[in-house]
C-alpha positions as CSV (number, residue, x, y, z in Angstrom):
1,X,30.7,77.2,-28.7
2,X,31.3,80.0,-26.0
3,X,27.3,79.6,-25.1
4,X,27.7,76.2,-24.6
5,X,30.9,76.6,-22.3
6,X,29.1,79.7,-20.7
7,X,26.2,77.1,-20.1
8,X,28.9,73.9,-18.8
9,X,30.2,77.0,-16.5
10,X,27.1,77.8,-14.9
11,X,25.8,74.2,-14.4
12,X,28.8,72.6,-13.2
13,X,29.1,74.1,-9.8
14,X,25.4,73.0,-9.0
15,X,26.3,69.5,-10.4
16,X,29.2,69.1,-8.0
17,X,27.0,70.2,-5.3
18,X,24.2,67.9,-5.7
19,X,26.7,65.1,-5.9
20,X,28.6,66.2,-2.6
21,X,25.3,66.6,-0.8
22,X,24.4,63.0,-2.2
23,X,27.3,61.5,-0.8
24,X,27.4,63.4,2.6
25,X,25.9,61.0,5.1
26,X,24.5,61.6,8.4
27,X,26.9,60.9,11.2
28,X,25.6,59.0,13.9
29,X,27.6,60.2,16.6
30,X,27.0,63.6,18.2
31,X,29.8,66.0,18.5
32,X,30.0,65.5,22.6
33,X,30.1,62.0,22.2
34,X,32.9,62.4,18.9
35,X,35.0,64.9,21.5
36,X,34.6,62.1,24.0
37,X,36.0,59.2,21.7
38,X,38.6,61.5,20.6
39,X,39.6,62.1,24.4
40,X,40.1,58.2,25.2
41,X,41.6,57.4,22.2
42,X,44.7,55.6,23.4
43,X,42.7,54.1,26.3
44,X,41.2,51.3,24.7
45,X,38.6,50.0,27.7
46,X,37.4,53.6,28.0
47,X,36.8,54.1,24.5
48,X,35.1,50.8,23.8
49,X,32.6,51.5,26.9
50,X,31.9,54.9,25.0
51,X,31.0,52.7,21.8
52,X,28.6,50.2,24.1
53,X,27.0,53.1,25.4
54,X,26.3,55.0,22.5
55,X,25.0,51.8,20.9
56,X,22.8,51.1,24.0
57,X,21.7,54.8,23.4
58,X,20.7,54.2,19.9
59,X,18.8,51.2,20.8
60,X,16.9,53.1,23.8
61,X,16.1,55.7,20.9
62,X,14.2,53.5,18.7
63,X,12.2,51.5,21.5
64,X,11.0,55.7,22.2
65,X,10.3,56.5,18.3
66,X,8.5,53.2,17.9
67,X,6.1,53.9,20.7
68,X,5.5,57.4,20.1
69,X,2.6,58.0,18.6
70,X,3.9,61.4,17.2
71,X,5.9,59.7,14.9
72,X,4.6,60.0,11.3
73,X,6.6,57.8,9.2
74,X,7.3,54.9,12.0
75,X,9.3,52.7,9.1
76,X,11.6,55.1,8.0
77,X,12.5,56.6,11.5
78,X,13.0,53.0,12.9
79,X,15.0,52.3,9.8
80,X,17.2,55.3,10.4
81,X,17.4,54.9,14.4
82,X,18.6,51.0,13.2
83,X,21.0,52.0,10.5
84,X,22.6,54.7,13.4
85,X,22.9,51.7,15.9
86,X,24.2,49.6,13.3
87,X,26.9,52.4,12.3
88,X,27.8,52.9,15.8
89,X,28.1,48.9,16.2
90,X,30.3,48.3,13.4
91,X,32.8,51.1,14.8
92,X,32.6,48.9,18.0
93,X,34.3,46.6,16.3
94,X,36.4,48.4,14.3
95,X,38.1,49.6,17.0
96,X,38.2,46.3,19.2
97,X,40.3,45.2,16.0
98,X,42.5,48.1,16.3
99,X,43.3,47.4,19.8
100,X,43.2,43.9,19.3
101,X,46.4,44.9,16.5
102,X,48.1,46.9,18.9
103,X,48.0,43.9,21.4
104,X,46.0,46.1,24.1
105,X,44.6,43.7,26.9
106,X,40.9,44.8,26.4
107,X,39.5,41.4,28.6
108,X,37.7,44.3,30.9
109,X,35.6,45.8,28.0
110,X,35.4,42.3,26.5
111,X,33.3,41.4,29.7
112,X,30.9,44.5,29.0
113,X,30.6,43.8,25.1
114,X,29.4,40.5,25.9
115,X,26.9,41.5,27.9
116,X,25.9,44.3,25.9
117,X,25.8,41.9,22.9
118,X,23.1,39.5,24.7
119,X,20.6,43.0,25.7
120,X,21.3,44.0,21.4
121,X,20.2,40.6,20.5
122,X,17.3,40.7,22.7
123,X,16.0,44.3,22.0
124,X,16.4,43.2,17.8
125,X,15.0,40.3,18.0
126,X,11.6,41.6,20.1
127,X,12.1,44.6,17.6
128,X,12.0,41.6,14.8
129,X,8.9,39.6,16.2
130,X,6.9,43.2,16.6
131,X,7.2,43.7,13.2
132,X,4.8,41.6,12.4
133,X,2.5,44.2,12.7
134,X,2.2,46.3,10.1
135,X,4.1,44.8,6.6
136,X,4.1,48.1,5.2
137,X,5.7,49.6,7.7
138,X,8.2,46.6,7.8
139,X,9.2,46.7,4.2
140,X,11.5,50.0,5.0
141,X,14.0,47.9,7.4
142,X,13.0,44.8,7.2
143,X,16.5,43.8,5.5
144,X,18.5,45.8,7.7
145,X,16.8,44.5,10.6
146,X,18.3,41.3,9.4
147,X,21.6,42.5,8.4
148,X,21.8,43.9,12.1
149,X,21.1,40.8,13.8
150,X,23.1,38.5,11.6
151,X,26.4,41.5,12.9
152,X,25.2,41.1,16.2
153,X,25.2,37.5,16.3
154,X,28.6,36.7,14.6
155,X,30.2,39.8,16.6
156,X,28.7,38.2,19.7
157,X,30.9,35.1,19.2
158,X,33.5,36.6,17.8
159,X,33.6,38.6,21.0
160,X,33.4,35.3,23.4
161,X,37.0,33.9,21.4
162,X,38.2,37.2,21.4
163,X,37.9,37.5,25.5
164,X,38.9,33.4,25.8
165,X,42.0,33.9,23.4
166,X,43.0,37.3,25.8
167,X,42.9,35.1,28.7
168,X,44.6,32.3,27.7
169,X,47.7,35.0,26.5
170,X,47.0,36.7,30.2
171,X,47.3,32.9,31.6
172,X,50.9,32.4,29.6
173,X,52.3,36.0,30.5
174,X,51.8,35.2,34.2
175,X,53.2,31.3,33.5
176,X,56.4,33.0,31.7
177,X,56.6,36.1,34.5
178,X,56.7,32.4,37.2
């Protein structure tokens, strides 16, 4: 019996390890860019230009890793660089629906999501009809590919209400203020 719990005692802190390395995942976000998010994080326009740029970054990434002929394993990087953008994306709109909860007037960074939105839908989808290519290659993010362009698309219109229903509330501030 005391083998057995000498044994359990030995194993157990390598078992926790492995399952705390297993669940650690890689952060997207540098630590300059997380001190600079943490700097604007009451000014909501300033913060949510931080997120478009970083997500702009991401994407600017995997156009470079898909056309560098260094790269090795050109379906698992593009799958990471894409699951990074798509991390990055989807705090995007976290936080748009943290200021939108706070009732933050966010119409100025709404304008720049938008348009950010159309250049993301336009870089997935040429990223989408290149893969064509190469199936193999294709098979690693092929789904997430997809996933990432159905989020763009429905964030993209969620985004256009969002902006009409902050003017319309602008509109009726300034009509009460007459």
């Amino acid at each position: 019996m005391t083998r057995l719990l000498m044994v359990f005692c030995l194993m157990a802190p390598l078992l926790l390890m492995s399952i705390a390395t297993a669940q650690r995942r890689n952060d997207p976000l540098t630590p300059k860019e997380i001190d600079q998010l943490r700097d604007t994080a009451q000014e909501g326009d300033e913060r949510l230009k931080l997120y478009v740029s970083f997500a702009r970054a991401r994407l600017d990434l995997l156009e470079k890793i898909r056309s560098d002929p260094k790269v090795t394993d050109r379906g698992q990087e593009t799958r990471n660089r894409l699951q990074d953008f798509l991390d990055i994306y989807d705090e995007l709109n976290d936080n748009i629906d943290t200021f939108v909860d706070r009732k933050a007037d966010i119409r100025k960074s709404l304008k720049a999501i938008i348009e950010a939105d159309t250049e993301f839908q336009s870089k997935l989808r040429a990223l989408k009809d290149a893969a064509s290519v190469d199936k193999d290659e294709v098979k690693k993010y092929e789904f997430l590919l997809t996933n990432t362009l159905e989020t763009v698309d429905a964030s993209a219109a969620d985004h256009r209400q969002l902006l009409t229903d902050q003017e319309e509330a602008a509109k009726r501030k300034k009509k009460e203020r007459s």
